[in-house]
C-alpha positions as CSV (number, residue, x, y, z in Angstrom):
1,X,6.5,-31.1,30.8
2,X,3.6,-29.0,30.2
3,X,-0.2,-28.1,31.6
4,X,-2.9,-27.4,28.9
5,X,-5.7,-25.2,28.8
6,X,-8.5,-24.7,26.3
7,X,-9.4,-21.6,24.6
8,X,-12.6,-19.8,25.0
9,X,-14.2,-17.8,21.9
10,X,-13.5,-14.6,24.1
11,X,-10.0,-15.5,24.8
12,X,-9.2,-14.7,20.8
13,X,-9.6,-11.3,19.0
14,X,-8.2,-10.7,15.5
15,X,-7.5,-6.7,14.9
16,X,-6.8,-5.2,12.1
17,X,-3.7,-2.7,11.3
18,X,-2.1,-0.8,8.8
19,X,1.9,-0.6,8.5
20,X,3.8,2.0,6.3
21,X,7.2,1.2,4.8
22,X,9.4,3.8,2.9
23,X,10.7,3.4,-0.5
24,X,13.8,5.9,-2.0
25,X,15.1,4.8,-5.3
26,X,17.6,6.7,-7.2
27,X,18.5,6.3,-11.2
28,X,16.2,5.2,-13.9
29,X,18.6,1.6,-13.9
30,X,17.4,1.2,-9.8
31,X,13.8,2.1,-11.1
32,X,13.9,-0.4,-13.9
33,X,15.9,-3.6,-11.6
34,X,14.4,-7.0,-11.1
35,X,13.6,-6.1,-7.8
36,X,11.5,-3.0,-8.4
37,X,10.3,-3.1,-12.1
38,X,9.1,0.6,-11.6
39,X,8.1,1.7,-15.2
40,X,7.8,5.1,-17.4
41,X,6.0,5.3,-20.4
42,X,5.0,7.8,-23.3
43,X,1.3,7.6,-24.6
44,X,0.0,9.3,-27.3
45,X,-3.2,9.8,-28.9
46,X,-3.7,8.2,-32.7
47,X,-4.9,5.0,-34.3
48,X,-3.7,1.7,-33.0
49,X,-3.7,0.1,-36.6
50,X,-1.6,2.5,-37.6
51,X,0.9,3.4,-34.7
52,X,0.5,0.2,-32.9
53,X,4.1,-0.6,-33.7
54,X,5.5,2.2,-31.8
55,X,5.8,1.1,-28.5
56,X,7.3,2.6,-25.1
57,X,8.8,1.0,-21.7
58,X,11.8,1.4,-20.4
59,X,12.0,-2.5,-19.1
60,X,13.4,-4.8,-21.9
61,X,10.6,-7.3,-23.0
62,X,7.4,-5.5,-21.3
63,X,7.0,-2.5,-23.5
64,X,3.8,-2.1,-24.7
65,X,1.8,0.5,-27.3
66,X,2.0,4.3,-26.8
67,X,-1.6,4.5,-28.4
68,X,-2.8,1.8,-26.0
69,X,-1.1,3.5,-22.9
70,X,-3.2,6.6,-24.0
71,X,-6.5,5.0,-24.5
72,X,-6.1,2.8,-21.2
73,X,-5.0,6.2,-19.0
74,X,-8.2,8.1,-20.5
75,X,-10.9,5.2,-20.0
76,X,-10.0,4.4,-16.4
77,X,-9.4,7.7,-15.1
78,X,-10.7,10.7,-17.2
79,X,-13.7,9.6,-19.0
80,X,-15.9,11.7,-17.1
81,X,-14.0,15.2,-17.8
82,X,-13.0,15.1,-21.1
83,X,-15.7,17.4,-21.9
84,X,-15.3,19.2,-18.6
85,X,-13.5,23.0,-17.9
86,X,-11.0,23.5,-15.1
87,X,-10.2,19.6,-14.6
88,X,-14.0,19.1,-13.4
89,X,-16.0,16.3,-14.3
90,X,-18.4,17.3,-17.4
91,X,-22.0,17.5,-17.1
92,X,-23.8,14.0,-16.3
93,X,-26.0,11.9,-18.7
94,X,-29.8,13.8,-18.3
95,X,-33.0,12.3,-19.5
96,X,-35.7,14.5,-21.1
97,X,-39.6,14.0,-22.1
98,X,-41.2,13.9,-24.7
99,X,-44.8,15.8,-24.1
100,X,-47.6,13.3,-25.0
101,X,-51.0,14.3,-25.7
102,X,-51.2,14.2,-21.8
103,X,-49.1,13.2,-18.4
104,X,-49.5,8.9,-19.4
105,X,-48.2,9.8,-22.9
106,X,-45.4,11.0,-21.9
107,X,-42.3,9.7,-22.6
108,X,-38.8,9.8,-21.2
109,X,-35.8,9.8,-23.7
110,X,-32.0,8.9,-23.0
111,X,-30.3,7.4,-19.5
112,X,-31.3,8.8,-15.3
113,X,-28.9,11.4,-13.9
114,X,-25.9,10.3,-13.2
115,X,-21.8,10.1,-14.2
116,X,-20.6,7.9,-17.2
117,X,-17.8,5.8,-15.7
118,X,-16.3,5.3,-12.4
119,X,-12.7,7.0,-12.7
120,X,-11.2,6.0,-9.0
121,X,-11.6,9.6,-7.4
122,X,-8.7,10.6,-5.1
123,X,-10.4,13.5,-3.5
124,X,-14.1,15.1,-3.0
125,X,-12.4,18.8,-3.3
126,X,-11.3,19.9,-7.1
127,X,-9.7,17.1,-8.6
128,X,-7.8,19.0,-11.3
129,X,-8.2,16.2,-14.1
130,X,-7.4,17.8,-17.2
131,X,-6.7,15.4,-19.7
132,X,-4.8,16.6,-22.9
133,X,-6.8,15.9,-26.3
134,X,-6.1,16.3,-29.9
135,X,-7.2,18.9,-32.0
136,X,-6.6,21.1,-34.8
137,X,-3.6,23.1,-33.8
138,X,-2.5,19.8,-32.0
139,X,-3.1,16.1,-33.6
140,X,-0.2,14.4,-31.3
141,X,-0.7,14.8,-28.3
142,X,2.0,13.1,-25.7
143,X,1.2,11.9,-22.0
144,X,3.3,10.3,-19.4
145,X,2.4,7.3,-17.2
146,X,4.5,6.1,-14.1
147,X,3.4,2.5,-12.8
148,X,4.5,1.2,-9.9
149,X,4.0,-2.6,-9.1
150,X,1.9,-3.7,-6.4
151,X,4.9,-5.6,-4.6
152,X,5.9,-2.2,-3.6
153,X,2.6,-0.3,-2.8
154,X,0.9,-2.9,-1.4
155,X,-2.8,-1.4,-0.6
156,X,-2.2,2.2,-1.2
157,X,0.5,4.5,-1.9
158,X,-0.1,6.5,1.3
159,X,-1.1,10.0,0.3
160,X,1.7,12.8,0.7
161,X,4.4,10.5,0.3
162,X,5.1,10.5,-3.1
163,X,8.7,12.6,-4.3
164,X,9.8,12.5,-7.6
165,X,13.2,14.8,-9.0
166,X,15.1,15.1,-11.4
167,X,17.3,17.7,-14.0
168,X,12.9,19.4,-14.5
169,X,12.6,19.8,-10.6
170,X,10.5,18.4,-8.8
171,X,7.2,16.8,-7.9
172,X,5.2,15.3,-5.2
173,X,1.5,15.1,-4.8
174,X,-0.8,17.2,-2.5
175,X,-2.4,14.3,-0.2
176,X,-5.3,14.7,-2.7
177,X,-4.5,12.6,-5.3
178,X,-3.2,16.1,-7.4
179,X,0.5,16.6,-8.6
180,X,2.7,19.9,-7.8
181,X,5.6,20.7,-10.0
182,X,8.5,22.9,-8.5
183,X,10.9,24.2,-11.0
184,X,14.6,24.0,-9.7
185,X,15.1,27.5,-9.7
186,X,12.5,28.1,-7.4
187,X,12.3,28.1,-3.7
188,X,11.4,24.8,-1.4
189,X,7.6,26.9,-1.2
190,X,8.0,27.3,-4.7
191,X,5.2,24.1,-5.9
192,X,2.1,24.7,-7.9
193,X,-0.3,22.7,-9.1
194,X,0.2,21.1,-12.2
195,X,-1.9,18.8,-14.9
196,X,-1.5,15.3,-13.7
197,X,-2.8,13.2,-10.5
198,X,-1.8,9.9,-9.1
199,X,-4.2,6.9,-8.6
200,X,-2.7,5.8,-4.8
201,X,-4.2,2.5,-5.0
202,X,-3.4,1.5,-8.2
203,X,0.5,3.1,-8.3
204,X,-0.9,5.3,-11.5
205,X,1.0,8.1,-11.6
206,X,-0.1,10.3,-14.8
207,X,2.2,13.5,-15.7
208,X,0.7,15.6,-18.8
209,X,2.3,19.4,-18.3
210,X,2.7,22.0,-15.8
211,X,1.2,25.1,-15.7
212,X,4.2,27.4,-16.4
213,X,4.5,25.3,-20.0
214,X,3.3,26.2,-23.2
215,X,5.6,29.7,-23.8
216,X,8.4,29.5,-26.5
217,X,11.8,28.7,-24.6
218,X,14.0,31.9,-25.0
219,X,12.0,34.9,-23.3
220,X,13.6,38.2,-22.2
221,X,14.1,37.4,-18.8
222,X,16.3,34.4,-19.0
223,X,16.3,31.7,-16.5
224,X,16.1,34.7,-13.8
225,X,13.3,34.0,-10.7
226,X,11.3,36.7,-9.7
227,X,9.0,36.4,-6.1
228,X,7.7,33.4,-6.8
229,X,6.6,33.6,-10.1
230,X,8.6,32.5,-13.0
231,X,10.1,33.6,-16.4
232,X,11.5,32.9,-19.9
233,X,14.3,29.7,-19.9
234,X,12.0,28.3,-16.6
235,X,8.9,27.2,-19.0
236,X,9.9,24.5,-21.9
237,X,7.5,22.8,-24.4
238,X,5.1,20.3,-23.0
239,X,6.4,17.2,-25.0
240,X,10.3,18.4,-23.8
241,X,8.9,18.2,-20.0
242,X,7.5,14.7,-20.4
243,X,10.1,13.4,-21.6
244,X,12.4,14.9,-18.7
245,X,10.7,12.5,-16.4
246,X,9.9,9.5,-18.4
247,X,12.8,8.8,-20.6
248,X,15.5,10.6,-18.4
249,X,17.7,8.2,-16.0
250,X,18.9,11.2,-13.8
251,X,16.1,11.0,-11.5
252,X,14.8,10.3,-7.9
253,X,11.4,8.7,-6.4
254,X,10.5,8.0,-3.0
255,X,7.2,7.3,-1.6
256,X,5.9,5.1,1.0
257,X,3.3,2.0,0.7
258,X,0.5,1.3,2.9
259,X,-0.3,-2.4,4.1
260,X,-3.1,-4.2,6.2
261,X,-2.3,-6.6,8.6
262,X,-4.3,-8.9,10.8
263,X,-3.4,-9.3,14.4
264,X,-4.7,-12.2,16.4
265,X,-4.4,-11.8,19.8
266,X,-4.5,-15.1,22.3
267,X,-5.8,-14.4,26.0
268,X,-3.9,-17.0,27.8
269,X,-5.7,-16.3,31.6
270,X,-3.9,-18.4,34.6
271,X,-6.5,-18.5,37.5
272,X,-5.6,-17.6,41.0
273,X,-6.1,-21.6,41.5
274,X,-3.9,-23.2,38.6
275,X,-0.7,-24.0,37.5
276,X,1.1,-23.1,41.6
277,X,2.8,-26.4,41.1
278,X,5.5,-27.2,39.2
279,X,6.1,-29.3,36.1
280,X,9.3,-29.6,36.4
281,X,10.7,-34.1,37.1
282,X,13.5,-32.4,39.0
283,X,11.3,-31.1,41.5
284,X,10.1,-34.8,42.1
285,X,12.4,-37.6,43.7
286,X,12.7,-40.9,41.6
287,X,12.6,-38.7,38.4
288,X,15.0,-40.9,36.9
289,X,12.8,-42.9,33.9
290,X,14.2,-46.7,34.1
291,X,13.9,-49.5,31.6
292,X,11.1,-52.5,32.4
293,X,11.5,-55.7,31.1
294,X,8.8,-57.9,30.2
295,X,9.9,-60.6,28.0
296,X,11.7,-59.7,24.5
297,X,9.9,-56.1,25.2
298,X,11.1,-52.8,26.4
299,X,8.7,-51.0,28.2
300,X,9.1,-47.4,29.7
301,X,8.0,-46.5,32.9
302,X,7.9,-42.8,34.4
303,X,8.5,-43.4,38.1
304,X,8.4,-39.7,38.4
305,X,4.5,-39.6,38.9
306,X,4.3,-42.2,42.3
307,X,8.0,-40.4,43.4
308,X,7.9,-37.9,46.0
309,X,7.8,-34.2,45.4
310,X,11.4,-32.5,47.7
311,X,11.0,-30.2,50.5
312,X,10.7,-27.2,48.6
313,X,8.2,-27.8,46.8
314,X,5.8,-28.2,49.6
315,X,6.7,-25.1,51.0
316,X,3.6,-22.9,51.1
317,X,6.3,-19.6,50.0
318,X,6.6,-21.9,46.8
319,X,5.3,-20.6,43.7
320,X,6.8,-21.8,40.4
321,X,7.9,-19.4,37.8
322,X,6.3,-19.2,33.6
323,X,9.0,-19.5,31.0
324,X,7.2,-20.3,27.7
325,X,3.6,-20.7,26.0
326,X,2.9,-22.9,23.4
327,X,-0.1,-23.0,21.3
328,X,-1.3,-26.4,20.0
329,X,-3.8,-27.8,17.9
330,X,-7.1,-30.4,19.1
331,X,-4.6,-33.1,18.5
332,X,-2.0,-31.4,21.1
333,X,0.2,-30.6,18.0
334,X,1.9,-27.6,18.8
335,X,2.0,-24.8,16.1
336,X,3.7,-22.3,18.0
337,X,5.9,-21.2,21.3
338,X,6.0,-17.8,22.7
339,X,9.3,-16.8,25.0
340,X,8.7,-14.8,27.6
341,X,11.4,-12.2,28.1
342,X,11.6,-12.9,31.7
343,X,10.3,-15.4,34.3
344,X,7.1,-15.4,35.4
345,X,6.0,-15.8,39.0
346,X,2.7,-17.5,38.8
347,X,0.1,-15.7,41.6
348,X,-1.7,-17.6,43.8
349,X,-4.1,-14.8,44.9
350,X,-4.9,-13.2,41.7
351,X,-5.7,-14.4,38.3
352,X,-2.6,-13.8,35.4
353,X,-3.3,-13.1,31.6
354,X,-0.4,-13.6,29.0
355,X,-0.9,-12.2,25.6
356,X,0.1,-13.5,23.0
357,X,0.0,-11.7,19.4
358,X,0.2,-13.2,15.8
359,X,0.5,-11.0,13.0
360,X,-0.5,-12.6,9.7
């Protein structure tokens, strides 16, 4: 049997929560599975009406334009410093006058003060966005573009987290939403920053080149490592390094996802004065529930409520014991039943609150 009690607005508060969970994946076949669908792809600069056709994706039936994959990374993220130096944004939009023959006449040319597109800044420091462009020495010009589905990142990537190696090294980002490269010669200190950043709430990650490329690949020092700066065979051409981590199936990613959850917390308060009787038909004698007859119909009767509760029930050392809690609807349907891990004593002398939590 059971005792009901109605909710007051205090008696509910709904508080919000984050979780992380983990992620370690290992081979470009676990990246690309039905259960993942983790993606690499090439862009490169050039004319969609001509190069449309060439496509990239390493997921059979979702590979889409390399010229598109360009365009789309350098609208959403580095409009605002393709014209800048040092991976800083480039000077904003300025108005100017133009002098009347006094203060009314004059007349303001051009847009207010202010940045051309939003491009989902990671960081208020530096934001290193150097985004590679054509031009005359260099007419193709190839990028790399990791996405990673929402099933996996949930609200965020959280910052820090993010690990990918492979045969090139290895690279993680710095909490800011910049990439470091280690080369696998060097030591575990051995990171620097390199030209790419990661979008942690849209599972972007962008990989252009690191800042050791660019030299021819034979030098006179070899593959040797010196302090911690590096030489000959440890720099290789920028499109070579893309591809090391785009195309390449001998490599590892980990990171971990961020999610929001709501918890609503029941108060379920027993005063000092309710529920120090028990519920229980065993307690009461008669419990038995007989048949009635009354013509062709059966009728129930519960002779339990005019029996007589035993002996020790009566005692005044009698105080019965909480086992479960069930929530139910304004129609007494009951939507859900909490256990408790143990019995309960109720209290006669002071009042007894029982949480209950719901995460949704």
């Amino acid at each position: 049997m059971s005792a009901y009690k109605q909710f007051n607005a205090q008696d509910l508060i709904i508080s919000p929560f984050e979780v992380n969970k983990g992620f370690y994946f290992i081979g470009g076949d676990i990246l690309t599975g039905s259960n993942v669908e983790i993606d690499r792809y090439l862009g490169k600069n050039g004319s969609y009406i001509l190069s449309g056709s060439d496509v990239t994706g390493n997921i059979p039936g979702q590979q889409i334009s390399k010229v598109l994959v360009y365009d789309s990374i350098k609208q959403l993220y580095y409009t605002n410093y393709l014209s800048g130096s040092g991976g800083f944004t480039q000077d904003a939009i300025t108005s100017s006058i133009l002098l009347g023959a006094n203060v009314v006449g004059n007349t303001i040319i051009g847009g207010i003060q202010q940045s051309n597109f939003y491009n989902y800044e990671q960081t208020t420091l530096w934001p290193n966005k150097d985004f590679p462009t054509s031009s005359l020495a260099t007419s193709s010009v190839s990028i790399g573009v990791i996405s990673i589905p929402s099933k996996l990142w949930g609200d965020y990537i959280q910052p820090e987290s993010f690990l990918l190696t492979g045969p090139s090294g290895s690279i993680k980002d710095d909490g800011e939403g910049r990439l470091l490269w280690k080369h696998p010669n060097s030591p575990v200190t051995g990171y620097e920053y390199m030209a790419g950043n990661i979008i942690y709430q849209h599972g972007i990650v962008t990989l252009f080149d690191s800042i050791t490329v660019g030299s021819e690949l034979n030098a006179t020092y070899g593959t040797a490592v010196y302090g911690t700066n590096l030489y000959g065979g440890n720099r290789v051409e920028k499109e070579s390094f893309i591809n090391a981590w785009i195309t390449s199936s001998d490599v590892t990613m980990s990171f971990s996802s961020s999610y929001k959850l709501f918890e609503t917390q029941y108060q379920c308060t027993i005063n000092e004065n309710e529920f120090n009787y028990s519920l229980n038909p065993s307690a009461i004698t008669g419990s038995q529930i007989p048949t009635k007859f009354s013509g062709s119909n059966i009728e129930w009767e519960n002779t339990a409520s005019i029996g007589t509760p035993l002996g020790f029930v009566t005692s005044s050392y009698f105080e019965p014991y909480i086992t479960t809690v069930g929530l139910y609807d304004e129609n007494y349907q009951l939507l859900a039943v909490g256990k408790l891990s143990q019995p309960l004593q109720s209290s006669p002398t002071t009042d007894t609150t029982i949480l209950v939590n719901i995460d949704r």
